[in-house]
C-alpha positions as CSV (number, residue, x, y, z in Angstrom):
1,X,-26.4,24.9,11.3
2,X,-24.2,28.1,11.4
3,X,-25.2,30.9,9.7
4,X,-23.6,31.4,6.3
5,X,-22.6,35.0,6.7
6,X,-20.5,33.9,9.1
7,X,-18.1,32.1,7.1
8,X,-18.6,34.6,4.7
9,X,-17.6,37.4,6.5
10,X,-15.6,35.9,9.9
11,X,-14.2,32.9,8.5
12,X,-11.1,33.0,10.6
13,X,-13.0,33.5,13.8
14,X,-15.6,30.4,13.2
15,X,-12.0,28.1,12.6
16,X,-10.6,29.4,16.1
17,X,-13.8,29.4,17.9
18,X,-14.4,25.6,16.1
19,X,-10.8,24.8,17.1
20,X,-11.6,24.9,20.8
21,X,-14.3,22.2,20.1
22,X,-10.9,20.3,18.7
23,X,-12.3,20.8,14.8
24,X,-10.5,21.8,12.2
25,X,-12.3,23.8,9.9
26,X,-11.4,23.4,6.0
27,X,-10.2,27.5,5.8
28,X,-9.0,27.1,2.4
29,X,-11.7,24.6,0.8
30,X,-14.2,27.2,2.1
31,X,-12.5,30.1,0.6
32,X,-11.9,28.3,-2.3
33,X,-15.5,27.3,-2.8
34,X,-16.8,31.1,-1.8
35,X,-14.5,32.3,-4.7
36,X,-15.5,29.9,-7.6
37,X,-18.9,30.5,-6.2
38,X,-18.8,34.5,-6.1
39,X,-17.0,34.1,-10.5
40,X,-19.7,32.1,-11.4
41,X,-22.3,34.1,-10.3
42,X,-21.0,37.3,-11.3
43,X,-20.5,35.7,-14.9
44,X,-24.2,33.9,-14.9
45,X,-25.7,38.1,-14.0
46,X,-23.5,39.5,-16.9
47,X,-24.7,36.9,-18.6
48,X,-28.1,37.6,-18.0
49,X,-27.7,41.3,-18.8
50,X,-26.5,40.6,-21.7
51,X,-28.9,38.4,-23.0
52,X,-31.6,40.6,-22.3
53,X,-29.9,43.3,-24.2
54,X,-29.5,40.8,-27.2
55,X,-33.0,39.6,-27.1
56,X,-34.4,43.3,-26.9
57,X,-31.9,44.5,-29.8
58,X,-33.3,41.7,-31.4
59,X,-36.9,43.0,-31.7
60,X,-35.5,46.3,-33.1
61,X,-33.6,44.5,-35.9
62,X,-36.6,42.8,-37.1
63,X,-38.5,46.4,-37.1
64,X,-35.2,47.5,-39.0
65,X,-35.9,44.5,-41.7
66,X,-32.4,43.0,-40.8
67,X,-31.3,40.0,-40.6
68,X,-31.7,38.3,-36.9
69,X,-30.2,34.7,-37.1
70,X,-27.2,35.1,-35.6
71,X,-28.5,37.5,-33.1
72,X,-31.1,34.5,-32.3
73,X,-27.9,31.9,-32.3
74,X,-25.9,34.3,-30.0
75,X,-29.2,34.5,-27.6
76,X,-29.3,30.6,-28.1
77,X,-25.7,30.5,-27.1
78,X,-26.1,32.7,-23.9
79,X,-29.0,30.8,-22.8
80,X,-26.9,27.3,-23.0
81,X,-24.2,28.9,-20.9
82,X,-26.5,30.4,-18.5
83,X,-28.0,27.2,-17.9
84,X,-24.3,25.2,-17.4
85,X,-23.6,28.5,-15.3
86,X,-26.9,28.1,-12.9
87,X,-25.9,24.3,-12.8
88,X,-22.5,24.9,-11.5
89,X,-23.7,27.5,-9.3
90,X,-26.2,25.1,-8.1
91,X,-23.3,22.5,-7.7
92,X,-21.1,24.8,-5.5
93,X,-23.8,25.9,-3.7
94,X,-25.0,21.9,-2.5
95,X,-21.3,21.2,-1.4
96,X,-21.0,24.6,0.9
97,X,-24.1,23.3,2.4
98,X,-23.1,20.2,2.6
99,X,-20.4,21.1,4.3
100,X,-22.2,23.2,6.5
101,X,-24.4,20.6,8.0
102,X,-21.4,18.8,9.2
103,X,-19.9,21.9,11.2
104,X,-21.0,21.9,15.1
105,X,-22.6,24.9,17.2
106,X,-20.0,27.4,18.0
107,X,-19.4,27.3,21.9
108,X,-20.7,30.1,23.9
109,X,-18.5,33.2,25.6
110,X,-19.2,31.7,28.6
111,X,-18.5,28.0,28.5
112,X,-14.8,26.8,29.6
113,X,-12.5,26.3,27.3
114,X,-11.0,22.5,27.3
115,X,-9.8,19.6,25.3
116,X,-11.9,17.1,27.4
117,X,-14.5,15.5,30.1
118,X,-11.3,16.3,32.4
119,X,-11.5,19.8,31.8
120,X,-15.1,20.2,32.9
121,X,-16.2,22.7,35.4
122,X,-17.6,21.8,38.5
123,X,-20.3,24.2,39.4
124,X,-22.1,22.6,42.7
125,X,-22.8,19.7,44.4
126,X,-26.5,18.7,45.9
127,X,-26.6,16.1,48.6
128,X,-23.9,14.0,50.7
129,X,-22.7,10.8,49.3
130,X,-23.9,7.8,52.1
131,X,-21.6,5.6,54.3
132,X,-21.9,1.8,54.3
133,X,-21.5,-0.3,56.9
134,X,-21.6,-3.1,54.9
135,X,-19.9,-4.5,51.4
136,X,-22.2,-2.1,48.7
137,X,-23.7,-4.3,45.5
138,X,-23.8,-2.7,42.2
139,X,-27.6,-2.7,40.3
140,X,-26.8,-6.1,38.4
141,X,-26.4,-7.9,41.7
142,X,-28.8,-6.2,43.5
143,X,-31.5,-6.7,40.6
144,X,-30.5,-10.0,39.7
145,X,-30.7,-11.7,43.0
146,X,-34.4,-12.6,42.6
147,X,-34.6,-12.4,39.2
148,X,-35.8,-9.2,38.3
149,X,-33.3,-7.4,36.1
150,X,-32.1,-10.4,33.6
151,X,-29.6,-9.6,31.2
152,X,-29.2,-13.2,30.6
153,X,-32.6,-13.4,29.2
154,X,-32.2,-10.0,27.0
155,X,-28.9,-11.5,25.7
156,X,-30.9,-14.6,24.0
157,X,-33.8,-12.5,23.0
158,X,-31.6,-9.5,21.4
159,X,-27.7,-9.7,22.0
160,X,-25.8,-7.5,24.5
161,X,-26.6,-4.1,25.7
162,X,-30.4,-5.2,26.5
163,X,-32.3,-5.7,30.3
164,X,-35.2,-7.5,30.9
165,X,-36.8,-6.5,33.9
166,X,-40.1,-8.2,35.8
167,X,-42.0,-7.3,39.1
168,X,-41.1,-4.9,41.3
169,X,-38.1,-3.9,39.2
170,X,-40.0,-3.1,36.4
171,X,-42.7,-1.5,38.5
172,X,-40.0,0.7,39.8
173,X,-38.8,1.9,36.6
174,X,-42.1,2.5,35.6
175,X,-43.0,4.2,38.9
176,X,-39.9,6.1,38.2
177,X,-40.8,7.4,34.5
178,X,-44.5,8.5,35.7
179,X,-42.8,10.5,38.9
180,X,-41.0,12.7,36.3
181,X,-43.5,13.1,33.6
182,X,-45.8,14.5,36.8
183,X,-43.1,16.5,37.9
184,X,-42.1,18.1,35.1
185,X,-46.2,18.9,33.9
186,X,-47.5,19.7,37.2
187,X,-44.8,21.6,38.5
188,X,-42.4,22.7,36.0
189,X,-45.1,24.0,33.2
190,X,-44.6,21.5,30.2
191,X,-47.1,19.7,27.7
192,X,-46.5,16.4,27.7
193,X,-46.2,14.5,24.6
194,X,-46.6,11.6,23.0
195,X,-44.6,11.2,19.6
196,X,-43.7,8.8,17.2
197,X,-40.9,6.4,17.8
198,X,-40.2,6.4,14.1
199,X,-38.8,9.2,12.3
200,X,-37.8,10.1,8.6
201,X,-34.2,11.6,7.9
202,X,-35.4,15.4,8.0
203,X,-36.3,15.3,11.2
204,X,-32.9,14.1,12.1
205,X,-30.7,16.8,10.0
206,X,-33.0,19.1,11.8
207,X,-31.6,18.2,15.3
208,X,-28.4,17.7,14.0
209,X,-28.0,13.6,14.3
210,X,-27.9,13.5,10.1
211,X,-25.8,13.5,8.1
212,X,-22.6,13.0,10.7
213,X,-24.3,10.6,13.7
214,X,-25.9,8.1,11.3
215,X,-23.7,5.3,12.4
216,X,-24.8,5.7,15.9
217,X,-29.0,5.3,14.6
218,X,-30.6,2.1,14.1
219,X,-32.0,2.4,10.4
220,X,-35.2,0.8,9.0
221,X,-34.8,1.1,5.1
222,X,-38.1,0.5,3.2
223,X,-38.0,-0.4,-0.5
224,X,-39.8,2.4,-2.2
225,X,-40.8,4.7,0.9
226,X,-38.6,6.9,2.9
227,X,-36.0,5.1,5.4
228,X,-37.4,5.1,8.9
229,X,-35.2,5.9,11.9
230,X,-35.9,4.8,15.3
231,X,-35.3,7.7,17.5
232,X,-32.0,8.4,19.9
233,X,-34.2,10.6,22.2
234,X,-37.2,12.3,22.1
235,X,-35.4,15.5,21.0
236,X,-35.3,14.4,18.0
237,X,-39.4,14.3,17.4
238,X,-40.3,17.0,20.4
239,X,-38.1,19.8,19.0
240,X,-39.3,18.9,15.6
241,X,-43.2,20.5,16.2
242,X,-41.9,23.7,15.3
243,X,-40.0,22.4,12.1
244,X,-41.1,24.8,9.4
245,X,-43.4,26.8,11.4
246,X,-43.3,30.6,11.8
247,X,-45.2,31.0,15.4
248,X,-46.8,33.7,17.2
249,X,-44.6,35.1,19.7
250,X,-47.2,34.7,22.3
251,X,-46.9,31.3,21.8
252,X,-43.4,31.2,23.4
253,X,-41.7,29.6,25.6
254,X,-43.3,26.4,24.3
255,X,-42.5,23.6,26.7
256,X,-42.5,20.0,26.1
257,X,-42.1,16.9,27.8
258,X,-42.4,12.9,26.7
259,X,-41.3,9.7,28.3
260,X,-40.2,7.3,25.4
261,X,-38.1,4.5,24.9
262,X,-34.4,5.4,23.1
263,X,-32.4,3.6,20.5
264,X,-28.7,3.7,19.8
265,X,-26.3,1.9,18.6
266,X,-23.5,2.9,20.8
267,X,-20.9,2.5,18.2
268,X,-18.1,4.1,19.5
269,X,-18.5,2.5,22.7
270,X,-16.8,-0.8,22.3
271,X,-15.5,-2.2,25.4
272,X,-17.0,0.8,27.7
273,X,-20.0,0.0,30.3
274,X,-20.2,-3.6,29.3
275,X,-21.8,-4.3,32.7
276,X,-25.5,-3.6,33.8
277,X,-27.8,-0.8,32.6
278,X,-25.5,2.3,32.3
279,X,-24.4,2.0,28.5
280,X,-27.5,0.7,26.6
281,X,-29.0,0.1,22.9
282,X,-33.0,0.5,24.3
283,X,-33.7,2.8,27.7
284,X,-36.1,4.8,28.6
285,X,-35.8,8.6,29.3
286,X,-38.3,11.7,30.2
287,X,-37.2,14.4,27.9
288,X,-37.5,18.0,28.3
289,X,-37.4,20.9,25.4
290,X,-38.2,24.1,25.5
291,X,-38.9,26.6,22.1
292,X,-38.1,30.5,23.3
293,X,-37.2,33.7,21.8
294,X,-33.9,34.5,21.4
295,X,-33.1,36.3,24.4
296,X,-34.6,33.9,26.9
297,X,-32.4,30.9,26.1
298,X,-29.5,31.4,28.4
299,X,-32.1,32.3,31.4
300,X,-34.7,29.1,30.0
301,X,-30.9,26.8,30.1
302,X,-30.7,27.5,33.9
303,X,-34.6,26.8,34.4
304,X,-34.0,24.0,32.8
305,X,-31.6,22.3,34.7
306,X,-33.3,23.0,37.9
307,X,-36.3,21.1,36.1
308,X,-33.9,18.1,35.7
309,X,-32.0,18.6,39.2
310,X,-35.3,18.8,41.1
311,X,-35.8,15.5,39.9
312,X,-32.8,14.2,41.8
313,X,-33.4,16.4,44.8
314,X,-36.5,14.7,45.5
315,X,-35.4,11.5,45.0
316,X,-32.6,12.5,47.8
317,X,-29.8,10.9,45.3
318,X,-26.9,13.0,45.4
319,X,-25.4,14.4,42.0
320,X,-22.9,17.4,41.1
321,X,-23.7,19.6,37.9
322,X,-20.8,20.3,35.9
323,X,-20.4,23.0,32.9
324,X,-18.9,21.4,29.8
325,X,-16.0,22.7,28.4
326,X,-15.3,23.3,24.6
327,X,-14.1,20.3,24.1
328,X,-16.8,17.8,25.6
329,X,-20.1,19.5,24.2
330,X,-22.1,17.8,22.0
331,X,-22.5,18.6,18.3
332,X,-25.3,21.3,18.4
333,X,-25.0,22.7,21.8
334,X,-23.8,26.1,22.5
335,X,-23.4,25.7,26.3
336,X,-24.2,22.4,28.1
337,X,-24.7,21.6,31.6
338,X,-24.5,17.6,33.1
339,X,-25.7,16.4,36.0
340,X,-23.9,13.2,37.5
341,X,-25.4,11.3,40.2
342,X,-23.7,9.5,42.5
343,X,-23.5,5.2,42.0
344,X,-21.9,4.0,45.3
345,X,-20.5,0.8,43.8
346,X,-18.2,2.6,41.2
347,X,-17.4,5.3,43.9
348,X,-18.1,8.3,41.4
349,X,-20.2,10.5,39.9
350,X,-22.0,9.6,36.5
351,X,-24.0,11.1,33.9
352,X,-27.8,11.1,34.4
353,X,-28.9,14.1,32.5
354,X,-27.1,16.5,30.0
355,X,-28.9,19.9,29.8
356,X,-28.3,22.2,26.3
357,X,-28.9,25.3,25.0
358,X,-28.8,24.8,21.5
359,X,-29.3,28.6,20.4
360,X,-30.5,28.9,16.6
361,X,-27.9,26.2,15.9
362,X,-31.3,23.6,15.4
363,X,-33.8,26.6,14.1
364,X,-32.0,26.9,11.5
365,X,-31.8,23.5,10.1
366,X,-35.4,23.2,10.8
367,X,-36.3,26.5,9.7
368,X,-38.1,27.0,12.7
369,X,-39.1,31.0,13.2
370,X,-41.5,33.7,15.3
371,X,-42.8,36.5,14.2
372,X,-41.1,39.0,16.4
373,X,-43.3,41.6,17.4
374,X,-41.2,44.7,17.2
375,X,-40.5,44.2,13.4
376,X,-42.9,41.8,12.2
377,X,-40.3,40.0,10.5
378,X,-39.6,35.9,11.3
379,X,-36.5,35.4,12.9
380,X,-35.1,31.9,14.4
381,X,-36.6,30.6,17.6
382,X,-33.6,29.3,20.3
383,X,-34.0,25.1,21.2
384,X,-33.3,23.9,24.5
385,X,-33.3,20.1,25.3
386,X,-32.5,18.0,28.6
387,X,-33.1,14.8,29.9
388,X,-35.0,14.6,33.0
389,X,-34.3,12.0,33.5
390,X,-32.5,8.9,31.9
391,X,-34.7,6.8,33.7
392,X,-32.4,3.9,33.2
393,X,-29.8,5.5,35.2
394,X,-32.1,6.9,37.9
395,X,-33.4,3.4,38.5
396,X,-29.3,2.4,38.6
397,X,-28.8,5.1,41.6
398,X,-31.6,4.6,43.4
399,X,-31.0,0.7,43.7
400,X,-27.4,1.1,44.8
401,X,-28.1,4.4,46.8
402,X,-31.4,2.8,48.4
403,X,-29.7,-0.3,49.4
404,X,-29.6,-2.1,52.7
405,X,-26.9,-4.9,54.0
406,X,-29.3,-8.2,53.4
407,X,-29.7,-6.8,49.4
408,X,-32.8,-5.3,49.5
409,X,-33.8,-2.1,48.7
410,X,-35.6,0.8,50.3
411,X,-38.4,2.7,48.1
412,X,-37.8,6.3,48.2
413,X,-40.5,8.4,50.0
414,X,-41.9,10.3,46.7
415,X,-42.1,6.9,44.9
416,X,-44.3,5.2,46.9
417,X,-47.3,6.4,46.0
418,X,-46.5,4.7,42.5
419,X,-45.9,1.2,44.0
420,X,-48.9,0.0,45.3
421,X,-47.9,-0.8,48.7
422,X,-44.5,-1.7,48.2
423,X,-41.7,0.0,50.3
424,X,-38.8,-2.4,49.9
425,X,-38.0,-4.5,47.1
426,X,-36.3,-7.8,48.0
């Protein structure tokens, strides 16, 4: 959420800076809100003055012997339209905010500005992209061939957008999942987690998938209890521990990292990645976020996406990280970073991991805070988040990357001590 003083005193500004995100911010609906909102409160405090002038002139009437019953009936009076003025007030005040849970992160200085995914910023490449000598397979073909990844089977069972995968397959994705989670807690300094794959609707306004991405959740309503959502990513619960907190700055960074199934219901993705594993209602990822002071966030952003890049670097899969412009960030980042991984059958690079700095943007929502130490006043902790990695995905590139001409495919070296002997699958 942005900070109301903003639109309160650079409204203009948030609308241009919002425009290069391609949304249009209400200008005049605002202002016209902030005015009816700055009447009504000035009338409710004179108001208020006034009555408590009334109700003391009323004590000195009755020490006088006069007559107070229409003093009392003009008190009465006041204290009716203060309570219709606090209720408008009140009424106002729930729309603005309202309205200010739908507005996204303002992008940062630095990001490119760009209408967009074509207008993204290429800022290296990692790796060289292998020659075949032979026809390539995509991951269906190449997983299917023995019956391992079955899409067939996760059709009957639960409609499109679902794999089923057995033996080595599904020892691979495993082995794949446990190789980051090590990674990422021996190497990289996180806690790992384990959190619920159910969460209530707060936790989902704090990270900024409520109220405007509920189409894209899969919803559990109860009858009598709170709706249960099942979560997109383990953002959602992860960045959440700090929800309502005030921590010790010594506490910071706080690092966290949990492998968990994701659920989404893709709905604006009708007709897009209809084949194989890339586009999915259920997949797994290893998620990454980090909870920092203010003024480590853009430095904790590039640690970040070295966590997540590391990742593909020792797999030896060859990926590109691009900065995203304006235009293609998601709703609460400030500055994002993707990494795409090369998939040799499609002959292009594709998203595997998106890396944000979400500045107070979340913090706010959540009303997370530390104390800072200088002041001894709470202020808003910065959330990071990044996936590292989709584990789907990864399993995707290294089955087309670690292929060989008869359609098996090779283990990578840092993988095999996670399948039990097994070097090539096929």
């Amino acid at each position: 959420m942005l900070d109301s003083k903003l639109l309160r005193t650079q409204l203009q500004d948030v609308a241009d800076r919002l425009a290069t995100r391609g949304y249009q911010l209400d200008v005049a609906r605002i202002e016209a809100l902030e005015a009816q909102r700055k009447t009504v409160q000035t009338r409710t405090e004179q108001l208020q003055a006034e009555r408590n002038a009334r109700s003391k002139s009323i004590g000195q009437a009755k020490q006088r012997g006069e007559d107070i019953a229409p003093l009392l009936a003009d008190v009465d009076r006041m204290a009716s339209e203060l309570d219709a003025g606090k209720q408008e007030l009140e009424g106002i005040q729930a729309e603005l905010d309202q309205l200010m849970l739908t507005l996204p992160n303002l992008p940062h200085e630095s990001v490119p500005v760009g209408k967009d995914e074509d207008e993204n910023v290429e800022v290296r490449r990692w790796g060289t992209p292998k020659s075949f000598d032979f026809a390539v397979q995509d991951h269906v073909a190449l997983g299917e061939q023995h019956g391992w990844l079955d899409f067939e089977t996760a059709a009957k069972l639960s409609g499109a957008r679902f794999a089923l995968m057995r033996g080595p397959i599904a020892r691979l994705h495993r082995a794949l999942a446990q190789f980051m989670i090590d990674l990422h807690t021996r190497e990289h300094g996180y806690e790992e987690a384990y959190t619920p794959y159910l969460v209530q609707a707060p936790a989902l306004q704090g990270t900024g998938q409520l109220p405007k991405f509920e189409e894209d959740l899969f919803k559990i309503t109860r009858e009598g209890e709170a709706d249960f959502y099942l979560i997109p990513t383990a953002e959602v619960s992860l960045t959440n521990i700090v929800a309502g907190e005030i921590l010790d700055a010594k506490q910071l960074p706080l690092k966290f990292v949990a492998h968990t199934p994701c659920f989404r219901s893709e709905a604006g993705a009708s007709g897009r990645d209809t084949r194989g594993m890339i586009r999915q209602h259920q997949f797994d990822k290893v998620e990454m976020v980090q909870i920092v002071e203010p003024g480590q966030s853009f430095e904790a952003l590039e640690s970040l996406t070295a966590n997540a890049e590391k990742v593909l670097q020792l797999l030896e899969l060859p990926y590109r990280v691009l900065a995203l412009c304006t235009g293609d960030m998601g709703f609460g980042a400030t500055k994002t970073y993707d990494l795409e991984v090369w998939v040799p059958s499609q002959d292009k690079y594709r998203e595997i991991s998106s890396c944000s700095n979400c500045g107070d943007f979340q913090a706010r929502r959540m009303q997370a805070r530390y104390r800072n130490p200088e002041t001894g006043k709470p202020e808003l902790v910065h959330t990071l988040n990044g996936s590292g990695l989709a584990v789907g995905r990864t399993l995707v590139a290294v089955l087309e990357n670690y292929q060989q001409a008869d359609g098996s495919v090779r283990v990578p070296e840092v993988l095999k001590p996670y399948m039990a002997g097994i070097e090539v699958i096929g």
